[in-house]
N, C-alpha and C positions, 0 to 999 in steps of 0.2 A: 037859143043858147046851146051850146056844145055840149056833147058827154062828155063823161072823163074817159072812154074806150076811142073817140073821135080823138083826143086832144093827145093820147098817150102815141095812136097812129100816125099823128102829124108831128111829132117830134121825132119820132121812128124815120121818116120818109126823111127829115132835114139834118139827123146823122149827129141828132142831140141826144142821146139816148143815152145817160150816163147814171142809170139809177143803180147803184148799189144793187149787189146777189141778184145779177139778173143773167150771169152765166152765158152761156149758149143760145139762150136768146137774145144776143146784143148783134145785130143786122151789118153785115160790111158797111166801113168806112165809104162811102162815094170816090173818095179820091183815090182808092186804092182798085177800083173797077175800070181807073181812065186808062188809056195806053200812054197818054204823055209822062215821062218821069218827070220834071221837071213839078208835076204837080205836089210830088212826092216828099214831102221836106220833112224833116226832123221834129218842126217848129209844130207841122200840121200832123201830124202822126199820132193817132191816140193812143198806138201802142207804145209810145218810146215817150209819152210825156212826163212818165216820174224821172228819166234820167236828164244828168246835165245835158245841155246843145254839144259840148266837145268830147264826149264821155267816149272811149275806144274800148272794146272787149279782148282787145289782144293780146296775147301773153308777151308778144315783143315791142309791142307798143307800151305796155306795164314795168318792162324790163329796162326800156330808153328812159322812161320817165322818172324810172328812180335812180340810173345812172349808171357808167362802166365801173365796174371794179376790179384791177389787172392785179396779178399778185408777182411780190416782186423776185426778182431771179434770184437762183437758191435757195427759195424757202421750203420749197417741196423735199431739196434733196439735204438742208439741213434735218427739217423733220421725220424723213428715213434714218440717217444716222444718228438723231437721236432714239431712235425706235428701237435699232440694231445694237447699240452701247448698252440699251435700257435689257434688252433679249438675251444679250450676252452677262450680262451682269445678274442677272436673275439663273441662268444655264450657271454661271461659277458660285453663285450661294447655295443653289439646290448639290450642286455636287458636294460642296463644301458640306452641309445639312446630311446628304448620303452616306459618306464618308464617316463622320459624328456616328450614326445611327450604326452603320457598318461595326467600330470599334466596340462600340457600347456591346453590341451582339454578344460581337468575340468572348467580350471578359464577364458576358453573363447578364447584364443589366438593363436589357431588356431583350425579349422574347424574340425567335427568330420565325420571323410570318413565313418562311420559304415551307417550314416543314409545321407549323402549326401548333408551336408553341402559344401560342397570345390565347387558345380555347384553354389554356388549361389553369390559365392564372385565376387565383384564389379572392375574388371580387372582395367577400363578404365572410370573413371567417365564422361562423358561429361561435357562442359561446358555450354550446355540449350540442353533439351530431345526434341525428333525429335515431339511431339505433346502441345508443350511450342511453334513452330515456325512459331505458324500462327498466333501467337497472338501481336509475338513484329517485330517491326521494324528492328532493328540492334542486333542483338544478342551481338554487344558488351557493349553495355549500356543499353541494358535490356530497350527500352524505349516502350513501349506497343503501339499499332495501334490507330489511331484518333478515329475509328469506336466503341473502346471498352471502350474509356475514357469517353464517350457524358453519359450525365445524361439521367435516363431512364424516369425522371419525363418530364421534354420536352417532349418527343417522344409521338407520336398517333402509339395505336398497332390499331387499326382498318385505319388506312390510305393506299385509293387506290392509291394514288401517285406513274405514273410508274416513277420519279424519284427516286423515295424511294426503292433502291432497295436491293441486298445482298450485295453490297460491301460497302453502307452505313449504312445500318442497322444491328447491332449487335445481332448475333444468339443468343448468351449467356440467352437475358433474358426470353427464354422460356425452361429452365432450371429449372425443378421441384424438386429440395431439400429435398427428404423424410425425416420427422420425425424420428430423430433418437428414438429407442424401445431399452430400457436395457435389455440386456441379463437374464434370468434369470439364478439365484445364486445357482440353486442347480443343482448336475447330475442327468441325467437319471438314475434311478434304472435297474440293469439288474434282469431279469426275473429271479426265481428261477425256476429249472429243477428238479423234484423229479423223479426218479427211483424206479425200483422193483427190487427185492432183485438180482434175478439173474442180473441184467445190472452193479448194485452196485458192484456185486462180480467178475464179468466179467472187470473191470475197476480195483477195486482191484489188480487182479490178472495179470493184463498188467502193472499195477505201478509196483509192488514189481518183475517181468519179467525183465522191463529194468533198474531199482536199479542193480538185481543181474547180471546182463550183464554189466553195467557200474562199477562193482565189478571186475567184471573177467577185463576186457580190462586194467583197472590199475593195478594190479597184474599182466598181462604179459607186460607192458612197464616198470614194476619197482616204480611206483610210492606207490602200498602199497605192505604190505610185505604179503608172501605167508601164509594162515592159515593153522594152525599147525594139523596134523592130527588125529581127532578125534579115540585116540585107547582105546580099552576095552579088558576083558581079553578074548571075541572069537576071535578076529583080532589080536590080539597083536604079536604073532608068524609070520603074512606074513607082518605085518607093518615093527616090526621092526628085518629085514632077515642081522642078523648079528652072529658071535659067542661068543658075552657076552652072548645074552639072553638064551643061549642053558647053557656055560658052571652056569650061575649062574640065573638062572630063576626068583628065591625067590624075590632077588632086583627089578628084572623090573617087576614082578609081583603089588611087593609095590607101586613102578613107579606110573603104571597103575592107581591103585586103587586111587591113593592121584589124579591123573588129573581124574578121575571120579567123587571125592568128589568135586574136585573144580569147574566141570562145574555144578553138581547139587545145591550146593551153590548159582552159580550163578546164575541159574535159581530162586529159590528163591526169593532170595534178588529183583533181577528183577518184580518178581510177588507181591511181598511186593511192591514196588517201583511203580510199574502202581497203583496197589489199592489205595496207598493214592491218588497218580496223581486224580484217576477219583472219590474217596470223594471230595476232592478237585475240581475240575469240578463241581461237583453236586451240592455241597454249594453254589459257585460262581451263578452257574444257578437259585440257591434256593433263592437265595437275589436279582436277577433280578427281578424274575416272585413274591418277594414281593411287594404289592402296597406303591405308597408314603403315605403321608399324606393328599394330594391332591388327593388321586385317591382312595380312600376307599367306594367301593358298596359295599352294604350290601342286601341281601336277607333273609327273614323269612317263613320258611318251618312248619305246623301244618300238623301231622299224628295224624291214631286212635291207632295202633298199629305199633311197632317192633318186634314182634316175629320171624320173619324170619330170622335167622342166615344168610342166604345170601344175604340180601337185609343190615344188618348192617355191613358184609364185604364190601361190595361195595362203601358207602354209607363214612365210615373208609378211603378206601385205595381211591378211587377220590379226597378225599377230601385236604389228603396228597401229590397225586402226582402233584395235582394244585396248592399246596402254602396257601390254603384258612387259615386262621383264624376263629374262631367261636367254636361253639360246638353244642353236641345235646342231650337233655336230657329227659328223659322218667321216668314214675311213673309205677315201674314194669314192665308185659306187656301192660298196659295201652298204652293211648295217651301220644303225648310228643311235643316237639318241636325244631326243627333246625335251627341254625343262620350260616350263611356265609359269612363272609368278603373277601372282594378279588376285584381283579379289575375287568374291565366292563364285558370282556371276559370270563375270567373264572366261573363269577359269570353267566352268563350268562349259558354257558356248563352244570356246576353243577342243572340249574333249569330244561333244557334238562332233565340232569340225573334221576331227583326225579321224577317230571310230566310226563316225557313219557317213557323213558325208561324204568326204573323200573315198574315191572308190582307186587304191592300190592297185589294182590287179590292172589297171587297165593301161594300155598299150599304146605305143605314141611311136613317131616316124620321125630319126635324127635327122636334122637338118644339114648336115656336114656332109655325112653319109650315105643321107638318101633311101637308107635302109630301116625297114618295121623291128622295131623291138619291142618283144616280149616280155611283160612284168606280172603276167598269171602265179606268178609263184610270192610277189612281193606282196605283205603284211605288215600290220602295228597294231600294238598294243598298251594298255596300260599296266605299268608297273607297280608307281606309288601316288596317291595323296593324299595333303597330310596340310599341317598348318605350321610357318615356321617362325621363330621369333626376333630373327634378321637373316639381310639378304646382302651381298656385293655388286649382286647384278644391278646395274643403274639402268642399261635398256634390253632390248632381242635384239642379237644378231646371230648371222647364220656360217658355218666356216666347215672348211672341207679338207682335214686333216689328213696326211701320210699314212700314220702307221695309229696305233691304239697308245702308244708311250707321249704322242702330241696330243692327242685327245685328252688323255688324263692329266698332262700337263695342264691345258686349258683350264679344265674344271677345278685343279688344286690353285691354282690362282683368285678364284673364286671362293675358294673354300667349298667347292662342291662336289667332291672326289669322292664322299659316301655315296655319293646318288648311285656311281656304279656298283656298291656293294648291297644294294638294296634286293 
């Protein structure tokens, strides 16, 4: 009779070997050690015998067996446009919502988060603040402490009484109440900053930098439209790389030419267009830097001589780019006399101008004549000024009178024939 170690062997060798948790010790299949495949079936297989005979592990074999499913045309690009109707419609409620919130700002009704209002709103008011509670009794009736109700006229502040002590006597009345001081009503002035020319250009040139960046970045999001490309007739052929402008040249030539006239046009027109702008400007500045009627100085200039052609340019264009009123009139190259109206300042500049600046004496070579003339002897001076209460002079001009009975004439026309009695 067999052991049970003979009997477990002899089922081991014939490829029956199917006990349960026996792991790693179950011995190859026979049929899987033959070289013939054929021997190899599904049916014989102990490792494939829990599944069906037809069973497939394929994911495209899985995919056939449950069948195609095509989806039908336009569905995709219905459910974009629904997607984009749904994006766009949410974009105009939220603005709509912004908008809402935006007003409400405005007129106060609710806080403005840019600058941090929403930290200051009053959550939970209390019903008496934590430094109100040492002063009442009962916070429900608000009735205030014995110690603070006593009249201060009673009380001795120099009394050493150590009954008198803090819980009797009231701190309150060594409380110094400063003088309230009104603010003063006007602002600070901020400082002007003057520049040199390079810093001026240098700022310039950072302005008109990020304009033309904030150019470009809205042009690539769409918000302006792209500028049209400046063509002329040497670029015209690679601008525009098409075959009209080959088969018929003549046209786009014309093209061309008409958007050449129209930007040079517009250059123009633009240049007309600043010029008045800055007349305009100039006037407005010309009727500032006019004095009122309240602010009229007046200065009186007596020279021996004008003969200096550069000393009467100067003398001319000062007198105009300050605004002054007055004139200045001369007997030949004789002596003459200069009047200046204008406010305190200017008038002020222009005495600068005559008395130190200008240097009289000095000599200059006539054009006509060819010959050096000597003005070592020519001087000005100040005569009078003064403040006056109207004027006839409406601007400065300059005139070169005959004799001294023109000149006075001049001035009595003005009503300023005292100036010579001065």
């Amino acid at each position: 009779m067999r052991t049970a170690r003979e009997q477990e062997e002899s089922n081991s060798r014939d490829g029956n070997s199917m006990r349960p948790g026996a792991g790693l010790n179950v011995d190859i299949h026979p049929a899987l050690l033959s070289e013939n495949l054929n021997l190899v079936k599904h049916r014989d297989n102990p490792y494939l015998s829990h599944e069906p005979p037809n069973a497939s592990t394929s994911k495209v074999s899985k995919r056939y067996s449950k069948g195609l499913k095509f989806r039908t045309p336009g569905a995709l690009a219905k459910e974009l446009d629904e997607k984009r109707a749904w994006l766009a419609k949410e974009r105009e409620l939220q603005k709509e919502r912004d908008d809402i919130k935006k007003a409400k700002v405005r007129l106060g009704e609710l806080p403005d988060e840019f600058i941090g209002e929403q930290n200051y709103l009053l959550t939970d008011v209390p019903q008496i603040e934590w430094w109100d509670m040492v002063y009442v009794d009962n916070p429900q009736d608000w009735k205030t402490k014995t110690k603070y109700s006593k009249s201060y006229g009673t009380m001795d502040e120099d009394s050493d009484d150590e009954q008198d002590s803090e819980s009797e006597s009231p701190s309150i009345r060594y409380v110094q109440h400063p003088v309230p001081v009104p603010a003063p009503d006007y602002a600070p002035s901020k400082p002007k900053i003057y520049l040199v020319k390079r810093e001026q250009k240098k700022i310039r040139r950072n302005r008109r930098k990020l304009l033309q960046e904030e150019h470009e970045q809205k042009v690539k999001l769409g918000l302006e439209p792209k500028p049209a490309p400046k063509v002329k007739l040497s670029n015209m052929m690679s601008v525009y790389q098409n075959n009209e402008n080959i088969t018929d040249p003549t046209s786009w030539e014309q093209t061309v030419k008409a958007q050449a006239e129209e930007r040079h046009q517009k250059h123009v027109e633009t240049n007309i267009r600043r010029h008045y702008e800055a007349k305009e400007r100039k006037k407005e500045k010309a009727q500032e830097v006019l004095p009122t009627q309240t602010n009229l100085h007046c200065r009186v200039f007596r020279f021996s001589s004008l003969r200096n052609p550069k000393i009467r340019f100067k003398l001319a264009k000062n007198s105009r780019q300050l605004g002054l009123r007055g004139v200045c009139l001369r007997v030949g190259d004789g002596a003459g006399i200069i009047v200046v109206i204008g406010s305190e300042k200017n008038c002020r500049f222009y005495s600068k101008l005559v008395l130190q600046r200008i240097d009289w004496t000095q000599s200059y070579v006539d054009k006509d004549s060819k010959q050096h003339v000597d003005c070592s002897g020519d001087k000005a001076e100040l005569l009078w000024e003064g403040v006056l209460k109207d004027t006839r002079f409406r601007g400065w001009f300059m005139k070169e009178c005959r004799d001294e009975s023109e000149l006075r004439s001049v001035l009595i026309q003005f009503d300023a024939d005292w100036l010579l009695r001065v």
